[in-house]
N, C-alpha and C positions, 0 to 999 in steps of 0.2 A: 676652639669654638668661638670665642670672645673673639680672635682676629679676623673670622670668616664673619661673623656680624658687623665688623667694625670696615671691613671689606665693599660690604653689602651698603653701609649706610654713607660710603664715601660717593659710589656709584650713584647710589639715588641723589645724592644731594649734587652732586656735578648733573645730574640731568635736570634736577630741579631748578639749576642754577641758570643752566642753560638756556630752558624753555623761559625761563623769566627774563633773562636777559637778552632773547632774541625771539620773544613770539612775535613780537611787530616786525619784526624783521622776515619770519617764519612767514606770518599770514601775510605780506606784502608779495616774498617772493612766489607764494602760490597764489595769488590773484595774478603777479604777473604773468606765471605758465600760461596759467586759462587763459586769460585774454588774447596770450598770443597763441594759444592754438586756435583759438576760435578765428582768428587773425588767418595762419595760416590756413587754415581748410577755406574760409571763403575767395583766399587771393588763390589758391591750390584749384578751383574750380571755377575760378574765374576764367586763369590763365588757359584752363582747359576749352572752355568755353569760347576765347579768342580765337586758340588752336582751331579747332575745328569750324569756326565761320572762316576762317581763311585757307579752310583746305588740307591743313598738313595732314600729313601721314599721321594715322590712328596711332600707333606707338611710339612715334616723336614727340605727337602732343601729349603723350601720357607722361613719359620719360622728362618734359619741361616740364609739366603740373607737378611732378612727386617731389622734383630738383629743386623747385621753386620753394614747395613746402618743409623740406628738411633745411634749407639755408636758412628759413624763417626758425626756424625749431632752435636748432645750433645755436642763433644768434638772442631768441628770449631764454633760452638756458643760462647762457651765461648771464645775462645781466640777472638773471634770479641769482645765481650761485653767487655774486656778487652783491648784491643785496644781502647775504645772510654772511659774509665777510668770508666766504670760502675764495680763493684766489685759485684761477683755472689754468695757468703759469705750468705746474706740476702733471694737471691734466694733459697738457696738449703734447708736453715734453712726452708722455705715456704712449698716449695714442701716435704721436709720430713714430716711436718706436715697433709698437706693434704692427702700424700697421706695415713698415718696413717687411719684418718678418710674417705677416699673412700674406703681404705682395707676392715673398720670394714663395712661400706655401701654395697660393691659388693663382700664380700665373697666368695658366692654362686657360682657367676661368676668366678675370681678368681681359685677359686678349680676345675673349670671343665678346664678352660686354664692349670692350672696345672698335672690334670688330664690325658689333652690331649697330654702333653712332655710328660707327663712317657708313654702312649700307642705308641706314635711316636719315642721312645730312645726304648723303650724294645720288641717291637711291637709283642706282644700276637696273634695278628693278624693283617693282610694284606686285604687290597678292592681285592675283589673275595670269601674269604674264608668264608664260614657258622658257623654262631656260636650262640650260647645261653646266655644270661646272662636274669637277671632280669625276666627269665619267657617267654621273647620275643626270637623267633629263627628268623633270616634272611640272606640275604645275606651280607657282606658289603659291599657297594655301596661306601659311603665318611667315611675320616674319617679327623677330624675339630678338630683344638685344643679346641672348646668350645664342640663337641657333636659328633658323630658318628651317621649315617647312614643306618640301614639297610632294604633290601629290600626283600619281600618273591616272594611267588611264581603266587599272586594274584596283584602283582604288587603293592601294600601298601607300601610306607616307611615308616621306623620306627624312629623316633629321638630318641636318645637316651642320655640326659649329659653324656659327661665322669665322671663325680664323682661319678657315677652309675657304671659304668666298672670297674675302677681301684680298688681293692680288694676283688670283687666279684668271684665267683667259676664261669671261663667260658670254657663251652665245644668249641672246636674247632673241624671241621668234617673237614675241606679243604673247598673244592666246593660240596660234596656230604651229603648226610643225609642216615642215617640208617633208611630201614622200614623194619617190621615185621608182618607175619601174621603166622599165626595155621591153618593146614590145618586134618582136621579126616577122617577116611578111613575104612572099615571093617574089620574086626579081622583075614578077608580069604582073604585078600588081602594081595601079594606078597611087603613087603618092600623095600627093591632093585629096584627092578619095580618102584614102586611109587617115589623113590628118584631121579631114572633115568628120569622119566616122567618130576617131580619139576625142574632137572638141566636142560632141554632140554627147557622146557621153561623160565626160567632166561635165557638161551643164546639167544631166539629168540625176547625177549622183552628189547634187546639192555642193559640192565641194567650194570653200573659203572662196568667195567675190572680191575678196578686197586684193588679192597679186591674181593679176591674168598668169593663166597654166601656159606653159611653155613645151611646145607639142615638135621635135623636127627630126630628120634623121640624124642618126648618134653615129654610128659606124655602119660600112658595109662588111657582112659578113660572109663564109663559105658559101651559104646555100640561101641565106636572106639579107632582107633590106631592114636593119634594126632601127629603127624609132624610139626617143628617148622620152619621156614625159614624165614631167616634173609639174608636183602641184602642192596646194598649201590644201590643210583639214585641217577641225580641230585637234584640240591635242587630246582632250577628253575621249575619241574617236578613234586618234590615228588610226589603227590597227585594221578595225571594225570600216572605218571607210576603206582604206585601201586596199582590204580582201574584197568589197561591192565595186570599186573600182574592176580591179582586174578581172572580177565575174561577168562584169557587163559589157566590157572590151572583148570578151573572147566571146562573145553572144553575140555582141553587136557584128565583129567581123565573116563569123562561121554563116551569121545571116547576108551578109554582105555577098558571099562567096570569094570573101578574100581569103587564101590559104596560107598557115602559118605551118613552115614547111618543116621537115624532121632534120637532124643533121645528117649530113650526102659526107662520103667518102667516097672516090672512084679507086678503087682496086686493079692492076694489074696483074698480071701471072704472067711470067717471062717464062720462056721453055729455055732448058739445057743445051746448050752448044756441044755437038760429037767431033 
């Protein structure tokens, strides 16, 4: 019982020795924490503040203000822990270590943050613009240093890692998507005519202004004259315009009396030789 007292009173007196021999040390280096966070959050929102009068992408300029604010942190840490004579030497030697082995742990991770500064510094695309990668087309709704965003016309998001994007062949439309349909017509049917019909109705079914539709004949087939047309919609729409499209087309031409002909086969019958 006397050791675990004599235990008890080495302890207290080593902290008492402590606290007296390094509270001005103590209260210096927590004035200097504060000041430097208060330090940091105003240059953290400042630098934010720059960002975005000059345009950058919303999550580049977040990703600099937070960057800006932990270098600021990191660097009043130590001179605190320095101040109270602790030496960061041991520290850094730790944390190198570590973070080695959470490198090799979160990769995965890792490469899609990484992924996501290069789509945020090169920016292949922007939130609004349609695009393709991996098989998946949508809109882009977010874009995350760990993942991207996209969103179709059915309202589905799509996640995507960045370590998916970055190197991949991706098509970029803007905000619009190319659709296409073939349209066949009879052989006695006036061309011209029927182009003029096809451009009358892309103009009436509101369809994307900014690419002129590209209206001519595609091939000649058995029994018709096929017509190819190609045009841009939103992407938000595709689907929904392109079924008004081809609704309007086959009204506009049945009104026309242009005939869109069935497929023809001529059949023979050969008789037997006696």
């Amino acid at each position: 019982m006397q050791q675990e007292i004599e235990q008890i009173q080495a302890i207290y007196n080593t902290i008492v020795e402590f606290f007296v021999t390094y509270s001005f040390q103590l209260v210096g280096a927590l004035i200097i924490f504060l000041i430097g966070s208060i330090v940091a959050n105003k240059l953290s929102r400042m630098v934010l503040a720059l960002c975005e009068k000059k345009e950058l992408d919303i999550t580049l300029s977040r990703f600099i203000s937070s960057f800006v604010k932990i270098i600021i942190l990191v660097g009043v840490a130590i001179i605190a822990l320095g101040k109270i004579g602790i030496s960061v030497t041991p520290f850094v030697a730790a944390i190198g270590a570590l973070s080695l082995g959470a490198g090799l742990a979160v990769q995965g991770l890792l490469s899609n943050y990484g992924a996501g500064l290069n789509i945020i510094i090169t920016r292949p695309f922007v939130v609004g613009d349609t695009i393709k990668v991996q098989g998946e087309t949508g809109l882009v709704d977010e874009v995350h240093l760990a993942y991207t965003v996209l969103r179709d016309e059915d309202d589905v998001r799509i996640t995507i890692p960045n370590r998916h994007i970055v190197g991949e062949i991706i098509h970029n439309s803007a905000e619009n998507m190319l659709a296409e349909t073939t349209v066949g017509v009879s052989y006695d049917s006036d061309p011209q005519q029927v182009i003029g019909i096809l451009k009358k109705v892309l103009e009436q079914q509101g369809v994307s202004s900014n690419r002129e539709p590209l209206i001519g004949i595609d091939n000649f087939g058995d029994s018709s004259i096929n017509f190819g047309v190609r045009f841009w919609v939103p992407t938000q729409s595709f689907h929904e315009t392109r079924f008004k499209v081809n609704n309007a087309i086959f009204e506009a031409l049945r009104q026309a009396g242009i005939t869109i002909p069935f497929p023809q086969r001529e059949v023979r019958m050969l008789g037997e030789k006696h």
